[in-house]
C-alpha positions in Angstrom: 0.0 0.0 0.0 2.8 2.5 0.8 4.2 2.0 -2.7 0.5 2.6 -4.4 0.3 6.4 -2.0 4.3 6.6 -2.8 3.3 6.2 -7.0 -0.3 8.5 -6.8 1.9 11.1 -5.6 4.9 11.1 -7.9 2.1 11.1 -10.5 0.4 14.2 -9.3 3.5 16.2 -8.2 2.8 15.9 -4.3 5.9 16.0 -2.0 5.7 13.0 0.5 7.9 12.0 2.9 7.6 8.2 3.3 9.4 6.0 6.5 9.7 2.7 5.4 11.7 1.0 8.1 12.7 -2.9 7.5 11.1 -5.3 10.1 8.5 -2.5 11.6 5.2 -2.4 11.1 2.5 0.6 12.1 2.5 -0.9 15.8 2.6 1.6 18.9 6.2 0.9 19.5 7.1 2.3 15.8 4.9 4.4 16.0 6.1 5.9 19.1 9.6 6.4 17.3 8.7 9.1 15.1 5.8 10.8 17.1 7.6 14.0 18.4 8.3 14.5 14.9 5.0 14.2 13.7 3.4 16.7 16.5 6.3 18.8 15.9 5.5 19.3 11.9 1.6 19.9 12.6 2.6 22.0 15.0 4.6 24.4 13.0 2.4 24.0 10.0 -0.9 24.9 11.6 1.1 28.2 13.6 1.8 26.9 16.9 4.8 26.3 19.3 7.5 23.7 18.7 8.0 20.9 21.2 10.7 22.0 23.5 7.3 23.7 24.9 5.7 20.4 25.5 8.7 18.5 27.5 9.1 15.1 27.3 6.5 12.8 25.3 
């Protein structure tokens, strides 16, 4: 599936960043790997304040 959403986008012109980590699959643990990130991105994108505001996840 991440190759089909990886292909539509490529087609279209839509930037994407895509994880693909060997072994992992979309579990909490992996998941949890990446989440700062994630809330950190929205965060800036929608206007508000980075994570060193939020402490520790």
């Amino acid at each position: 599936m991440c190759r089909e959403l990886e292909k539509a986008c490529r087609e279209v012109d839509c930037p994407l960043t895509l994880q693909l980590q060997a072994g992992f699959d979309h579990s909490y643990y992996f998941i949890s790997t990446f989440m700062r990130d994630h809330l950190t991105y929205y965060a800036s994108a929608l206007g508000g304040v980075g994570a060193a505001a939020w402490g520790p996840l």
